[in-house]
C-alpha positions in Angstrom: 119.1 87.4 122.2 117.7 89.2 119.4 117.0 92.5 119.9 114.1 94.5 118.0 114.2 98.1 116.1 112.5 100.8 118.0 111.9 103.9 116.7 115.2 105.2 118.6 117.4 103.2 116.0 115.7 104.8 112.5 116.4 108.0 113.8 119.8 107.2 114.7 120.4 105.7 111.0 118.0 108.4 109.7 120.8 111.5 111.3 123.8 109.9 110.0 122.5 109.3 106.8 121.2 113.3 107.1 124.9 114.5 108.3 126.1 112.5 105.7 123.8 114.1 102.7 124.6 117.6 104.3 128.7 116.8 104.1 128.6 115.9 100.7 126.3 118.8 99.4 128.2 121.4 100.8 131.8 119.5 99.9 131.3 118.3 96.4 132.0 121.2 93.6 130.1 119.5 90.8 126.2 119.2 90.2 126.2 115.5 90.1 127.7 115.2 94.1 125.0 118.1 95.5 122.0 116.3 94.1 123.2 113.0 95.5 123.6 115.2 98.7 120.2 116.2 99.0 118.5 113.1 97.4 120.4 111.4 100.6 118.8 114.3 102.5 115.3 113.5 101.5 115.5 109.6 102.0 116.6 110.4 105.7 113.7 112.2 106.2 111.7 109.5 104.4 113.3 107.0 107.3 112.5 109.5 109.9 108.6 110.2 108.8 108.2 106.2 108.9 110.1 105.3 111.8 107.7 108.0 113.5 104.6 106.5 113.1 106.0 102.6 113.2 103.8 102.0 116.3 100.4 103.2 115.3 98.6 100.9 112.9 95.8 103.3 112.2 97.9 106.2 111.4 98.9 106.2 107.9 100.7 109.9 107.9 104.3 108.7 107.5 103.6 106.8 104.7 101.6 109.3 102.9 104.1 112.1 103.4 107.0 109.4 102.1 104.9 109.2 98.8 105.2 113.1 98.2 108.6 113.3 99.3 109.3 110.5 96.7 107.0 112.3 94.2 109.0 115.6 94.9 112.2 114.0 94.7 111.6 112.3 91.4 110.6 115.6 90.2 113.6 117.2 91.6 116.2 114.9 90.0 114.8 114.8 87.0 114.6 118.8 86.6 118.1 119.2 87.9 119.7 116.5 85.8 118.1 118.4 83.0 119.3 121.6 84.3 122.9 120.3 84.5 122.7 118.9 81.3 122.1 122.2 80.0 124.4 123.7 81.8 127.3 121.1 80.5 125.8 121.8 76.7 126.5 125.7 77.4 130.1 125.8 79.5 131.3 122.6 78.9 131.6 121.1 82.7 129.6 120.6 85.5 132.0 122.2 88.4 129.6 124.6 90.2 133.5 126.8 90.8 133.8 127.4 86.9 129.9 128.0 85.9 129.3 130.9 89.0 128.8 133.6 86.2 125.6 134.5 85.1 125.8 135.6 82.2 122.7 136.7 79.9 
């Protein structure tokens, strides 16, 4: 009756939640919707390096790479959310259409 995960249903779940990630960073005109965007980016392939090596006891590799893409993503929100805060100090919003000048 019950039927058990296989490796074929994490990467089903770990491409929608990818598509999904890649819709709303290329949609959402503000900072705030791109990093959510990619952080959904990086926790599908989080899903996909586990569900990959589910099946081998021994092999720890999917876990180990999870850990630095955690590491990296931690580092990466919390350097962008300080980026966009800067960027809200100096032009007053976070919409990526009003902030494309670079001025010095």
């Amino acid at each position: 009756m019950w039927q058990t995960l296989t490796p074929l249903h994490y990467w089903i779940l770990s491409a929608l939640i990818f598509c999904i990630g890649m819709a709303v960073a290329i949609t959402k005109r503000n900072i705030i919707g791109v990093l959510m965007g990619l952080e959904l980016m990086l926790n599908a392939a989080n899903i996909n390096l586990v569900a990959a090596w589910q099946n081998e006891p021994q092999a720890v590799e999917g876990q180990i790479f999870t850990l630095f893409i955690i590491a990296i993503a931690a580092a990466e929100s919390a350097l962008a959310l300080a980026i966009a805060y800067q960027v809200y100090r100096r032009f007053g919003t976070v919409s990526l259409d009003k902030i494309s000048t670079m001025k010095g």
